[in-house]
C-alpha positions in Angstrom: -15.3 28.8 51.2 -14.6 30.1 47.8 -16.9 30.4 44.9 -14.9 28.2 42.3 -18.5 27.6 40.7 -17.6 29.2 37.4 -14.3 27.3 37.1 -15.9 23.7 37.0 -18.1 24.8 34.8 -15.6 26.5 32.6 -13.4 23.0 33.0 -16.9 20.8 32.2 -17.5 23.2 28.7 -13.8 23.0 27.9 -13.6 19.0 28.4 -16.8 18.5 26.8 -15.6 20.9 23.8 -12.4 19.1 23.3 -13.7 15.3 23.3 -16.6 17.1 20.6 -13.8 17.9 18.3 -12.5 14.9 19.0 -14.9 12.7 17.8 -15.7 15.6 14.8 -12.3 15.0 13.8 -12.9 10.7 13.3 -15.8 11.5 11.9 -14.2 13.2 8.7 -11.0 11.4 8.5 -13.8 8.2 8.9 -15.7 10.3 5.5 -12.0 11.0 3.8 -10.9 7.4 4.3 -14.4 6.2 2.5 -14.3 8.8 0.2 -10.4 7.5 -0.9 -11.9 4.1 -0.7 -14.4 4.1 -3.4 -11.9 6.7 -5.7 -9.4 3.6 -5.4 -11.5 1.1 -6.1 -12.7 3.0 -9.4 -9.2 3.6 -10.4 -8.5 -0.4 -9.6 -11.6 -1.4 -11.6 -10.4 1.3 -14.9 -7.4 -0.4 -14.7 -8.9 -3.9 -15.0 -10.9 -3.2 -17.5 -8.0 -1.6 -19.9 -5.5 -3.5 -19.3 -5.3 -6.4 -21.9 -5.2 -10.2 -20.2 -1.7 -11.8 -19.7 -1.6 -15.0 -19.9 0.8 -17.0 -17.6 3.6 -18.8 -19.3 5.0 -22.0 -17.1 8.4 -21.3 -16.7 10.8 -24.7 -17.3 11.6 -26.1 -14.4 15.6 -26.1 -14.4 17.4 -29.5 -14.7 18.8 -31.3 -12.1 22.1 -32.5 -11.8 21.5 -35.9 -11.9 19.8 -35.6 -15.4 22.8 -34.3 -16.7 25.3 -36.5 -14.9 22.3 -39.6 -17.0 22.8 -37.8 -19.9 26.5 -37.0 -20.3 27.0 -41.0 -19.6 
């Protein structure tokens, strides 16, 4: 039978290396994400703070033909 010994071991270190990086590699997009997060919610809390309060104006409601069918009579 052949000694194939050192090859699963080889494919165990190899498998076990790649799902490693794997999870390395959500672990710092996980940290960048957070880390874009809290920059964003600075910048969104900067702008609220400098930009001067609008106040809503109630646009007029546009007349309907009826009221100017009333009105022309």
């Amino acid at each position: 039978m052949p000694d194939t010994l050192d090859y699963m071991i080889t494919g165990y270190a190899l498998g076990l290396a790649l799902v490693a990086l794997i999870i390395f590699s959500i672990w710092w997009r996980y940290r960048s994400l957070k880390a874009d997060e809290a920059a964003l919610a600075r910048l969104e809390q900067d702008i609220r703070e400098s930009a001067p309060v609008k106040t809503a104006q109630p646009k007029p409601e546009p007349a309907s033909e009826k009221a100017d069918v009333a009105e022309a009579l």
